[in-house]
PQR file with spaces between the fields and no chain letter, atoms N, CA, C, O and H, PARSE charges and radii, in Angstrom:
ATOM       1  N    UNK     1      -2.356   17.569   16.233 -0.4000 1.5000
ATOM       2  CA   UNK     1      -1.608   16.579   15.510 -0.0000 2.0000
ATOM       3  C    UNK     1      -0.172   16.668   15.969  0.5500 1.7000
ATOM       4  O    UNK     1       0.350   17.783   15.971 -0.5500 1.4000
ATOM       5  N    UNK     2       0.509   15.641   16.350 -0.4000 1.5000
ATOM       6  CA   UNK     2       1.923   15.768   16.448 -0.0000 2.0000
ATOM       7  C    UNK     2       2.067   14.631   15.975  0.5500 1.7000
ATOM       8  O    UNK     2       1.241   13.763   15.692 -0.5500 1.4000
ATOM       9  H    UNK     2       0.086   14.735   16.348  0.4000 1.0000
ATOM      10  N    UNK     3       3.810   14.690   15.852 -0.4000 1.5000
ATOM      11  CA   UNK     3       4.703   13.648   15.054 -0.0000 2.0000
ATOM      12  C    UNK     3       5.846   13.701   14.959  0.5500 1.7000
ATOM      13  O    UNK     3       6.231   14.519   15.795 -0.5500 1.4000
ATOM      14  H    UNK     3       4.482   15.395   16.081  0.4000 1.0000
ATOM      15  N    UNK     4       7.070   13.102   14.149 -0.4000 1.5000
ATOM      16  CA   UNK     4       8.644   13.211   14.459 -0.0000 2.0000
ATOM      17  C    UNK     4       8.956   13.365   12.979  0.5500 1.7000
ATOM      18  O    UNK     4       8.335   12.706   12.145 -0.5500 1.4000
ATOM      19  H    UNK     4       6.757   12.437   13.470  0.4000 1.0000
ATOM      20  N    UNK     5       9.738   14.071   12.701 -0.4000 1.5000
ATOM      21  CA   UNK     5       9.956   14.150   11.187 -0.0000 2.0000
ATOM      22  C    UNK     5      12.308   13.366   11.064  0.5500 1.7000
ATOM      23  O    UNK     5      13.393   13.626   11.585 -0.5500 1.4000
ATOM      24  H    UNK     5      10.243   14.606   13.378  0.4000 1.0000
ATOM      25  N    UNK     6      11.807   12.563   10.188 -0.4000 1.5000
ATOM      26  CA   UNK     6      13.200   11.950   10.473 -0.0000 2.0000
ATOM      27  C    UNK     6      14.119   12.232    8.456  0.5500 1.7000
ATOM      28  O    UNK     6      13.784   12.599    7.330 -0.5500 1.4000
ATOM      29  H    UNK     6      10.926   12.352    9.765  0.4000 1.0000
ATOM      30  N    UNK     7      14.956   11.897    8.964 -0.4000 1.5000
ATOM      31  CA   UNK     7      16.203   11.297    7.761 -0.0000 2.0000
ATOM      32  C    UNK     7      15.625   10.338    7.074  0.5500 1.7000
ATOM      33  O    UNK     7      15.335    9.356    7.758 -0.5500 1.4000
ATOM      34  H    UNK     7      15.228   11.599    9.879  0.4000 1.0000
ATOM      35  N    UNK     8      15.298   10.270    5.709 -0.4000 1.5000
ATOM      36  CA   UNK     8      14.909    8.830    5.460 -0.0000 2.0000
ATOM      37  C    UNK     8      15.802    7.801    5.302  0.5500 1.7000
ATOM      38  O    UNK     8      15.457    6.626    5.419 -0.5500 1.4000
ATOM      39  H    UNK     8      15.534   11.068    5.154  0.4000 1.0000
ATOM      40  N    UNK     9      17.090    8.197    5.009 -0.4000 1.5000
ATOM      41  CA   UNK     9      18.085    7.183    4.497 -0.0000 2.0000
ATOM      42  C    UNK     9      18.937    7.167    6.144  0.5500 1.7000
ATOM      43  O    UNK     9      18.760    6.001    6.498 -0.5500 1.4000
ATOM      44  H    UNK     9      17.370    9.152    4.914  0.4000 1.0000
ATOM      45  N    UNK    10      19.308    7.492    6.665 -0.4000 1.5000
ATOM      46  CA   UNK    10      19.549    7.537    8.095 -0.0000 2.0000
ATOM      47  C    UNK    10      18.918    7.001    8.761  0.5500 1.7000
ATOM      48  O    UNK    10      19.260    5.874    9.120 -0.5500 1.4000
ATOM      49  H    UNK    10      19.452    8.439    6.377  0.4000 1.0000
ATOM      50  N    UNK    11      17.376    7.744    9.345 -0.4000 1.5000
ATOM      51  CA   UNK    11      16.512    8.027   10.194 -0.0000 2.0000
ATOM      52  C    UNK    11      16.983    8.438   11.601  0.5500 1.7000
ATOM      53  O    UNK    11      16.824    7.716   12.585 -0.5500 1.4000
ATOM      54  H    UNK    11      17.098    8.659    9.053  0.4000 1.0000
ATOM      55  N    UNK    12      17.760   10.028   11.638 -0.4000 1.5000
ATOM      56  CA   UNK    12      18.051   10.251   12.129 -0.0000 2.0000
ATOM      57  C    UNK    12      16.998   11.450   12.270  0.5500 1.7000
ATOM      58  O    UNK    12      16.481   11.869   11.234 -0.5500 1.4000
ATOM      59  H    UNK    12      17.890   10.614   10.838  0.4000 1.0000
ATOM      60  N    UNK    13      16.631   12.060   13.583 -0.4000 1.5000
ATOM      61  CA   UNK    13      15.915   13.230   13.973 -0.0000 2.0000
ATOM      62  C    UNK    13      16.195   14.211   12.625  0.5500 1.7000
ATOM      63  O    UNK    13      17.168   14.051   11.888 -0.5500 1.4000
ATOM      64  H    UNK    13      17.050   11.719   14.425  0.4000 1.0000
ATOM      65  N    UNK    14      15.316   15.106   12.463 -0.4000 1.5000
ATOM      66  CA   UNK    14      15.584   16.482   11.832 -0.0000 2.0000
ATOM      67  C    UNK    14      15.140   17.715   12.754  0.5500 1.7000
ATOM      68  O    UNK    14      14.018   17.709   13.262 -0.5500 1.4000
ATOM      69  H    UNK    14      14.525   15.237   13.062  0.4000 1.0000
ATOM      70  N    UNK    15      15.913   18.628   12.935 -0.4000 1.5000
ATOM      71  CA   UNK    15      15.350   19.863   13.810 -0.0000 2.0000
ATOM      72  C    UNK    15      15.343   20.826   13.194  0.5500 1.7000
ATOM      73  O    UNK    15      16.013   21.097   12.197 -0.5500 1.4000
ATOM      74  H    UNK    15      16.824   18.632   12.522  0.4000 1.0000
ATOM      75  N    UNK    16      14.468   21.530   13.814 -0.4000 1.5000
ATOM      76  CA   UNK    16      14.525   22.872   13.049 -0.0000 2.0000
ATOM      77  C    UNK    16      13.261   22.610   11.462  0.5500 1.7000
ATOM      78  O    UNK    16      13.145   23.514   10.636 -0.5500 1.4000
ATOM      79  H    UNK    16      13.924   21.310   14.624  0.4000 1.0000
ATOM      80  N    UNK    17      12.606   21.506   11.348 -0.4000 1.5000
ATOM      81  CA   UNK    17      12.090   21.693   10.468 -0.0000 2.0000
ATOM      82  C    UNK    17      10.459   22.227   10.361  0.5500 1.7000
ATOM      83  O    UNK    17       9.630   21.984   11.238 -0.5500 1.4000
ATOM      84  H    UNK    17      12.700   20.771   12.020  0.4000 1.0000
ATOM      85  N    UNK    18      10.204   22.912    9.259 -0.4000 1.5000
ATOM      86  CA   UNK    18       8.881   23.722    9.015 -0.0000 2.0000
ATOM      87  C    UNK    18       8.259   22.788    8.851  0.5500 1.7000
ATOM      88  O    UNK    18       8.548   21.859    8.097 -0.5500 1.4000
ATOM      89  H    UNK    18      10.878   23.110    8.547  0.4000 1.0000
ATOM      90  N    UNK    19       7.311   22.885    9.526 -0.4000 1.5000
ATOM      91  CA   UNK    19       6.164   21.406    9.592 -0.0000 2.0000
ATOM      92  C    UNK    19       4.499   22.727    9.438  0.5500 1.7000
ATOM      93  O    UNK    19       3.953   23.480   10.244 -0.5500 1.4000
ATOM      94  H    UNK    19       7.076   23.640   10.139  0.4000 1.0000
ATOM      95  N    UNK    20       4.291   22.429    8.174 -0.4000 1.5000
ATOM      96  CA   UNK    20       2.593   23.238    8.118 -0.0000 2.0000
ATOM      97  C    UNK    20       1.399   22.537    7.148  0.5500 1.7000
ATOM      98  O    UNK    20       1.618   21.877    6.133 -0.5500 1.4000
ATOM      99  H    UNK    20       4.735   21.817    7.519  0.4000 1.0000
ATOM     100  N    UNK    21       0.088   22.853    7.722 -0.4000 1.5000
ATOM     101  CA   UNK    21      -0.526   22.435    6.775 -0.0000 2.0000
ATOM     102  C    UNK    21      -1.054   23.523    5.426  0.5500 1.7000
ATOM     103  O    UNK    21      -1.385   24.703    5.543 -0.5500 1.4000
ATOM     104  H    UNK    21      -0.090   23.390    8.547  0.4000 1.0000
ATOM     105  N    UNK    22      -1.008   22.750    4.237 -0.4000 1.5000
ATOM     106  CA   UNK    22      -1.104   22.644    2.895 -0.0000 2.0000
ATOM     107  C    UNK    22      -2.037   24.420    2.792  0.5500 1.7000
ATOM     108  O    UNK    22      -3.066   24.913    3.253 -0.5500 1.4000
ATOM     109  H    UNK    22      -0.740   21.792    4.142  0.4000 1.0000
ATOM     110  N    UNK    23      -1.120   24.762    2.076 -0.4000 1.5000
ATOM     111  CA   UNK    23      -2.021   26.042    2.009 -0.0000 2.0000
ATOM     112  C    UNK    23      -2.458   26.949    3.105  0.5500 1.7000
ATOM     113  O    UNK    23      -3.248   27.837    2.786 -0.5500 1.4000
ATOM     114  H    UNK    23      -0.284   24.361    1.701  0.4000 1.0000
ATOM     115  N    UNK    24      -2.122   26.879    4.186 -0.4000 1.5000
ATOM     116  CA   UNK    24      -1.705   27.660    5.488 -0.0000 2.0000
ATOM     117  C    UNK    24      -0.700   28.208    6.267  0.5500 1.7000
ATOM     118  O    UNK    24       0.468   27.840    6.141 -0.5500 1.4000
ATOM     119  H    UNK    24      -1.481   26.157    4.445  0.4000 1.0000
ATOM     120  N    UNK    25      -1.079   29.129    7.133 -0.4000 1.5000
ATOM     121  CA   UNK    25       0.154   29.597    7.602 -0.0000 2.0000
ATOM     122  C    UNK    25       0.343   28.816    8.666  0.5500 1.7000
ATOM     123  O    UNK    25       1.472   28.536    9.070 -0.5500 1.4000
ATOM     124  H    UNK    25      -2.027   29.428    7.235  0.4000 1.0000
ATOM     125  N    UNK    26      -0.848   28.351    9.271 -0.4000 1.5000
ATOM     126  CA   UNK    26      -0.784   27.169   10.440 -0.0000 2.0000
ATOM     127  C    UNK    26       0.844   26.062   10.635  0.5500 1.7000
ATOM     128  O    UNK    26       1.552   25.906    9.639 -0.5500 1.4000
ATOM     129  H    UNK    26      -1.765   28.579    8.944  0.4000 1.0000
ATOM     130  N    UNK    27       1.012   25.780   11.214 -0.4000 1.5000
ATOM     131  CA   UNK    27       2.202   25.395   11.907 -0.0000 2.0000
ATOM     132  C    UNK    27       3.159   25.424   12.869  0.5500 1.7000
ATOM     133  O    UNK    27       3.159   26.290   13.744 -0.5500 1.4000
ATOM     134  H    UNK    27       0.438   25.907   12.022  0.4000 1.0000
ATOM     135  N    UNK    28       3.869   24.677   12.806 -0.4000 1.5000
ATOM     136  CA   UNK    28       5.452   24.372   13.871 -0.0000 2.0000
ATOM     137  C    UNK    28       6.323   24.374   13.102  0.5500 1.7000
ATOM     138  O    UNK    28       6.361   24.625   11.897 -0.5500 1.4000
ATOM     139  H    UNK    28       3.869   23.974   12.096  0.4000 1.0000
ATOM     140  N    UNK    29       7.561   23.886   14.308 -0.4000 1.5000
ATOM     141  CA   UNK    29       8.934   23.856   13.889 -0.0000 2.0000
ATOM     142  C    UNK    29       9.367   22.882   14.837  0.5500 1.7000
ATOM     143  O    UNK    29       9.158   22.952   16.048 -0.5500 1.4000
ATOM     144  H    UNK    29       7.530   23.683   15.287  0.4000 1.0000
ATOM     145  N    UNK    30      10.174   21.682   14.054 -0.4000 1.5000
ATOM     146  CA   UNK    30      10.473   20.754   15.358 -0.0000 2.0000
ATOM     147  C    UNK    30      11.495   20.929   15.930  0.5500 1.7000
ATOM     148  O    UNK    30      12.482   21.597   15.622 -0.5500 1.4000
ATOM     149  H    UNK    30      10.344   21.626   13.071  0.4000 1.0000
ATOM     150  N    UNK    31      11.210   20.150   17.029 -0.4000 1.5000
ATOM     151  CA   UNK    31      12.632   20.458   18.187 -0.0000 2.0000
ATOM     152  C    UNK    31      13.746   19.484   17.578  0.5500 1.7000
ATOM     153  O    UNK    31      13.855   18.786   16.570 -0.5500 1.4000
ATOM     154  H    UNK    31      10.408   19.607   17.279  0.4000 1.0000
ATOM     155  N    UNK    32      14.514   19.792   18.698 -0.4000 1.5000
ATOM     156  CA   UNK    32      15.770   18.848   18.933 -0.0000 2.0000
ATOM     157  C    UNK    32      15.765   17.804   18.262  0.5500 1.7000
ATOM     158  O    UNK    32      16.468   17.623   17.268 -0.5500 1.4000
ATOM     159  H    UNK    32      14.426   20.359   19.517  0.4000 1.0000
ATOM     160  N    UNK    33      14.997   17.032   18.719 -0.4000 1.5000
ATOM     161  CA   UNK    33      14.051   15.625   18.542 -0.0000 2.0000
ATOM     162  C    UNK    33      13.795   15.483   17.462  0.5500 1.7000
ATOM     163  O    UNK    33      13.900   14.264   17.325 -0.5500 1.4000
ATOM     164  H    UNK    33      14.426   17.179   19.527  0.4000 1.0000
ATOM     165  N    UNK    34      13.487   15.925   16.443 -0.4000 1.5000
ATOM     166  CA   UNK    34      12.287   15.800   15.216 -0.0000 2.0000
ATOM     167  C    UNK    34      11.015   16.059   15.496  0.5500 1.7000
ATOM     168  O    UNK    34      10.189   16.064   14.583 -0.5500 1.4000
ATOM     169  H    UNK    34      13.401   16.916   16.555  0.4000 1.0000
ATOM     170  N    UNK    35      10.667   16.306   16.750 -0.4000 1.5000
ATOM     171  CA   UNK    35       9.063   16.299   17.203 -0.0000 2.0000
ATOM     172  C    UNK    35       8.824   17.048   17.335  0.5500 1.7000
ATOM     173  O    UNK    35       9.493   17.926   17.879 -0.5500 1.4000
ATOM     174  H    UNK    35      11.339   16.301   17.491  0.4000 1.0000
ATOM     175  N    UNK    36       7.050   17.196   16.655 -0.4000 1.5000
ATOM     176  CA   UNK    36       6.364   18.740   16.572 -0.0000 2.0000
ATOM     177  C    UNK    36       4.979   18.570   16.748  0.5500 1.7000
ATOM     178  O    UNK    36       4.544   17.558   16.197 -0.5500 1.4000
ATOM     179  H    UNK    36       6.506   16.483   16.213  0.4000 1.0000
ATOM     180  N    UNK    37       4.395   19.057   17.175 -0.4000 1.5000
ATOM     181  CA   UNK    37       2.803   19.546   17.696 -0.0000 2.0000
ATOM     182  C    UNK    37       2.301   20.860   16.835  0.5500 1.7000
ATOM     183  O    UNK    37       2.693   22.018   16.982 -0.5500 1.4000
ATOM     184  H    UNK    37       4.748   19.879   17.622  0.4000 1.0000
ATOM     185  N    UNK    38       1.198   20.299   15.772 -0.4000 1.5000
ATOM     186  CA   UNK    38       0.279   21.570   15.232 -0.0000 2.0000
ATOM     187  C    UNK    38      -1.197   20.987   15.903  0.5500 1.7000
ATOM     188  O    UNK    38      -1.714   19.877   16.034 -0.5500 1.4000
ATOM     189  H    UNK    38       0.879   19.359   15.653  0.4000 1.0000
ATOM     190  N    UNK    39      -1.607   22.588   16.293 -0.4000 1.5000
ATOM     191  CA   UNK    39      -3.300   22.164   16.532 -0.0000 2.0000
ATOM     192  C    UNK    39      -3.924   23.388   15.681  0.5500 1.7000
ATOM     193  O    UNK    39      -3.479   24.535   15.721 -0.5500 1.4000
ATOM     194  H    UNK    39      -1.187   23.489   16.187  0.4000 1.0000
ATOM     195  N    UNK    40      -5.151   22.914   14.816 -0.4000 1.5000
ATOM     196  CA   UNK    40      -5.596   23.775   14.442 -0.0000 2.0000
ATOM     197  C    UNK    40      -7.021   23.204   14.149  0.5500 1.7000
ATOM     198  O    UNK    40      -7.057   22.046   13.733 -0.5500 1.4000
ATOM     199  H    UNK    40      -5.513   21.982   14.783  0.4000 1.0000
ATOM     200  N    UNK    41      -8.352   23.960   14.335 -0.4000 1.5000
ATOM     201  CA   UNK    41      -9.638   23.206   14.349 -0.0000 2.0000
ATOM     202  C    UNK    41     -10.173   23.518   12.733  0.5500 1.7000
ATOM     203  O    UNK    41     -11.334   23.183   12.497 -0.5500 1.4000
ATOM     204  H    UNK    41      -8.323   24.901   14.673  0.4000 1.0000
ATOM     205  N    UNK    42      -9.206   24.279   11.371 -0.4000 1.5000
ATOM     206  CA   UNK    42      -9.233   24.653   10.468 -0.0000 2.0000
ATOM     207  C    UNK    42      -8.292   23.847    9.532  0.5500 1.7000
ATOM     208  O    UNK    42      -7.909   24.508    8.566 -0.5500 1.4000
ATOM     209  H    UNK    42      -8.263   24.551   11.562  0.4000 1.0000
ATOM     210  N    UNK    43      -7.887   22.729    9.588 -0.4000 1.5000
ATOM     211  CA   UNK    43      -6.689   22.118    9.222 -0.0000 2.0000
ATOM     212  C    UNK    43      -6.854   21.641    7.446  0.5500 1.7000
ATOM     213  O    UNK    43      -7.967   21.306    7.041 -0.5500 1.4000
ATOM     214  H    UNK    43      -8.198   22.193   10.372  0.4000 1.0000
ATOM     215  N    UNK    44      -6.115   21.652    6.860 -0.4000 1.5000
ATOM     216  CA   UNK    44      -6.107   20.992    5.497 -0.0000 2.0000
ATOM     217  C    UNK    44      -5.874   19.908    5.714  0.5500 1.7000
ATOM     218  O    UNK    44      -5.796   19.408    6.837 -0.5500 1.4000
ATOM     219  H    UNK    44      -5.211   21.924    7.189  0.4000 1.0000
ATOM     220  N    UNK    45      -5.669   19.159    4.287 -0.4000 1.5000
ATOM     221  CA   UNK    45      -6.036   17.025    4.993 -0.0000 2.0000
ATOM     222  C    UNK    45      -4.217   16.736    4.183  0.5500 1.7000
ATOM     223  O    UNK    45      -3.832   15.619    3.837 -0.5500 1.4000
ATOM     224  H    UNK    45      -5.732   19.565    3.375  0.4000 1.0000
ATOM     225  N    UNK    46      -3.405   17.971    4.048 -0.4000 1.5000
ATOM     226  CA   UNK    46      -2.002   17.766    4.010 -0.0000 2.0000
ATOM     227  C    UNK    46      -1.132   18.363    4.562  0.5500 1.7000
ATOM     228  O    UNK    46      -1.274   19.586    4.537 -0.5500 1.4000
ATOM     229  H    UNK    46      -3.717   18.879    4.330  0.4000 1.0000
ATOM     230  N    UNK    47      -0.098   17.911    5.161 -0.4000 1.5000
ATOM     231  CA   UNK    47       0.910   18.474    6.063 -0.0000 2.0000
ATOM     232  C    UNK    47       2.101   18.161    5.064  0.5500 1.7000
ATOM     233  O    UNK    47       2.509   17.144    4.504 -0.5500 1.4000
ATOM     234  H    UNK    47       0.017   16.917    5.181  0.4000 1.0000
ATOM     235  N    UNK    48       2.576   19.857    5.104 -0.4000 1.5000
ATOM     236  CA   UNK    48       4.258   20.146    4.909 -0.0000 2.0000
ATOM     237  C    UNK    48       5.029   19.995    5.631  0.5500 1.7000
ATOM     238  O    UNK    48       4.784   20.434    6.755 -0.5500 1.4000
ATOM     239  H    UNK    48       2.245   20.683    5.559  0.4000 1.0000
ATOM     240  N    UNK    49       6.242   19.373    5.430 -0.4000 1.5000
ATOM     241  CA   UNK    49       7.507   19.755    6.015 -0.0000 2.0000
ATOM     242  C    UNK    49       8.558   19.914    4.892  0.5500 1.7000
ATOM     243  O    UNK    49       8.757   19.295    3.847 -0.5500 1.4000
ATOM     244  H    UNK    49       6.441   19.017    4.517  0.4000 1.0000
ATOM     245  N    UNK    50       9.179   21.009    5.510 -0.4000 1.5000
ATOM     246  CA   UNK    50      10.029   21.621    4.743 -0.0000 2.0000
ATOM     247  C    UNK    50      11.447   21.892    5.489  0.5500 1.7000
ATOM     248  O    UNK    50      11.493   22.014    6.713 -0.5500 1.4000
ATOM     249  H    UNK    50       9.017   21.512    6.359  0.4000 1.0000
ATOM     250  N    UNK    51      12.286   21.955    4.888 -0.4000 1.5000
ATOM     251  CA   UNK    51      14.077   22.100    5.544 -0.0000 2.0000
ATOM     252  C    UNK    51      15.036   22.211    4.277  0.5500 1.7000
ATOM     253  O    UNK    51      15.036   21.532    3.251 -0.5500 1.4000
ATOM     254  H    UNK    51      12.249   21.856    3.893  0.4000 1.0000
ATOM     255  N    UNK    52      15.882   23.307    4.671 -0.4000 1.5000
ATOM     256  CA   UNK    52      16.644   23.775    3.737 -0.0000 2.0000
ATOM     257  C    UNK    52      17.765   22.492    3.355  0.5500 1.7000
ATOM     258  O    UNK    52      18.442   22.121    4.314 -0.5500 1.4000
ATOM     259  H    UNK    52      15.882   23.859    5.505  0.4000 1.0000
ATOM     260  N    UNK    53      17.979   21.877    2.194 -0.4000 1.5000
ATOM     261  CA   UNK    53      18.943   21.285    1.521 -0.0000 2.0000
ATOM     262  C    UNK    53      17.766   19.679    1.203  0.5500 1.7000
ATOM     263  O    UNK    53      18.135   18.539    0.923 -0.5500 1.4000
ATOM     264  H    UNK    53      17.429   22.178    1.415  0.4000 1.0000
ATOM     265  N    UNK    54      16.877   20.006    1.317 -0.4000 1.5000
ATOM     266  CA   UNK    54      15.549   18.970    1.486 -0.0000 2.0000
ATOM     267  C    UNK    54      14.220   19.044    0.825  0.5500 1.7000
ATOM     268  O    UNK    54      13.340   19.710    1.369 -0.5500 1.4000
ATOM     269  H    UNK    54      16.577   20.933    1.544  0.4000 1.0000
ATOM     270  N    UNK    55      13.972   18.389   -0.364 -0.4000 1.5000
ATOM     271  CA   UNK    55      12.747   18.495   -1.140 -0.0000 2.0000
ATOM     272  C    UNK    55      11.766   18.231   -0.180  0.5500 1.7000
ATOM     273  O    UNK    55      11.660   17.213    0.504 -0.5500 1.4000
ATOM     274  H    UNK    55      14.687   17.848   -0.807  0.4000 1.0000
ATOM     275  N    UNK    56      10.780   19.615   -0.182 -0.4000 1.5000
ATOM     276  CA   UNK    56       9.030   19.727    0.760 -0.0000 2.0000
ATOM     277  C    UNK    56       8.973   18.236    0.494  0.5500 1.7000
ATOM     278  O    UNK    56       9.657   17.690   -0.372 -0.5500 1.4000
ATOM     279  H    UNK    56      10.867   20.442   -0.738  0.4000 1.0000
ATOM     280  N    UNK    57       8.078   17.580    1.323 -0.4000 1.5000
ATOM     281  CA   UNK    57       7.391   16.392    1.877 -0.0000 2.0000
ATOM     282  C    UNK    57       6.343   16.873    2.152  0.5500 1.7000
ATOM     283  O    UNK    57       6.312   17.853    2.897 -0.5500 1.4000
ATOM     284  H    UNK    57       7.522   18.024    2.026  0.4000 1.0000
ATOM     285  N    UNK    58       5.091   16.279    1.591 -0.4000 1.5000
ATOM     286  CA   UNK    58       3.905   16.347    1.740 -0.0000 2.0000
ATOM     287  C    UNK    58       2.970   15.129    2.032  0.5500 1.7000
ATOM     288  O    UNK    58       2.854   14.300    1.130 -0.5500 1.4000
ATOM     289  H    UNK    58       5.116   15.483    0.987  0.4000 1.0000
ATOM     290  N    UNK    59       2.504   14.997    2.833 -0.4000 1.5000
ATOM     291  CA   UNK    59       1.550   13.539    3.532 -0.0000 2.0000
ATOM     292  C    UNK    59       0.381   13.937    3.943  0.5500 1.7000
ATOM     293  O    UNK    59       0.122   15.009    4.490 -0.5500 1.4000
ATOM     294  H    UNK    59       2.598   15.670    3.567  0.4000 1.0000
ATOM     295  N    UNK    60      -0.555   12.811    3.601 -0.4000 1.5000
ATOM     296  CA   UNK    60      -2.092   13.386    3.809 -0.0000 2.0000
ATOM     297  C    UNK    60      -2.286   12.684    4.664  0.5500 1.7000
ATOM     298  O    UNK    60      -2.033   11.480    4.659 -0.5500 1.4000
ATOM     299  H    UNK    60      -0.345   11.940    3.156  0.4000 1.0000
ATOM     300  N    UNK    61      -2.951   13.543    5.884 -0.4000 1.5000
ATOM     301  CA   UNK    61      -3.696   13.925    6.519 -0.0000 2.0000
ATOM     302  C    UNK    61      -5.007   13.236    7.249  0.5500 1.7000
ATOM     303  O    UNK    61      -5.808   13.080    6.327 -0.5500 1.4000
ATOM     304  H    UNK    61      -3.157   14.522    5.889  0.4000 1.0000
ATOM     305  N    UNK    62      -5.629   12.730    8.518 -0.4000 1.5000
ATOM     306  CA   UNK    62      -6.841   12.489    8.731 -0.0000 2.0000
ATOM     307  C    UNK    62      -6.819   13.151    9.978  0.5500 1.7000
ATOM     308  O    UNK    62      -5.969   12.928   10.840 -0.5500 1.4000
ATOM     309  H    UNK    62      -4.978   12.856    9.267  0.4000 1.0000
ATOM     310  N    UNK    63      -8.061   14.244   10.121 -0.4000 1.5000
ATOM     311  CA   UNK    63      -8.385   14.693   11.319 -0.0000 2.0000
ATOM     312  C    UNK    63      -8.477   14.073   12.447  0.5500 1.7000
ATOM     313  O    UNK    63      -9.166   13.053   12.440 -0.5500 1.4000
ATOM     314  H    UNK    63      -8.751   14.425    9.420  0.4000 1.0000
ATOM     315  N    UNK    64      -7.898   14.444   13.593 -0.4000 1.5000
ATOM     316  CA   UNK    64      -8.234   13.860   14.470 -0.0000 2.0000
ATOM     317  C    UNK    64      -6.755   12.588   14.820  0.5500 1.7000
ATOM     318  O    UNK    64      -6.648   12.139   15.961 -0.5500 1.4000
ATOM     319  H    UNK    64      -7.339   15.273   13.599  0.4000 1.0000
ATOM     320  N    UNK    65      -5.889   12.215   13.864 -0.4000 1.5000
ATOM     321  CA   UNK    65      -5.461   11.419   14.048 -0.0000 2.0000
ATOM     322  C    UNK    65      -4.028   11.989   14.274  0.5500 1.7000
ATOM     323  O    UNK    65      -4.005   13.072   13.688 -0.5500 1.4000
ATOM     324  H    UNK    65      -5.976   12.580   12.937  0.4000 1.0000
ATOM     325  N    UNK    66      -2.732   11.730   14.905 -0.4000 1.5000
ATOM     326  CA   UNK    66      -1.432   11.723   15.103 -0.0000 2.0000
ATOM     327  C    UNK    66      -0.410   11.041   14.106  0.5500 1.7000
ATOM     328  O    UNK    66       0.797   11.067   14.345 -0.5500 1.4000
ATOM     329  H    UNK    66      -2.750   10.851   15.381  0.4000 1.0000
């Protein structure tokens, strides 16, 4: 699964953010960019991202999909 995690009121890149799925240790951290790549063949059907000064974001999930 990859993706770009942005600003919502901006939509400016975020870096550095904890991107995992729901109840795992599974995860990344995005780059520069906002963009991050998790692969895992064990995945939950929700992905965290998390960043300090920033309420967790949680979005569900379909296997297989980006």
């Amino acid at each position: 699964m990859q993706g770009k995690v942005t600003d919502a009121a901006s939509g400016d890149p975020l870096p550095f953010v904890n991107v995992f799925f729901k109840g795992t240790t599974i995860g990344s951290t995005t780059d520069f960019d906002g963009n991050f790549t998790v692969r895992s063949f064990h995945a939950s059907d929700s992905l965290v991202a998390s960043y300090v000064g920033y309420k967790p974001r949680i979005k569900a999930v379909k296997r297989g999909t980006n």
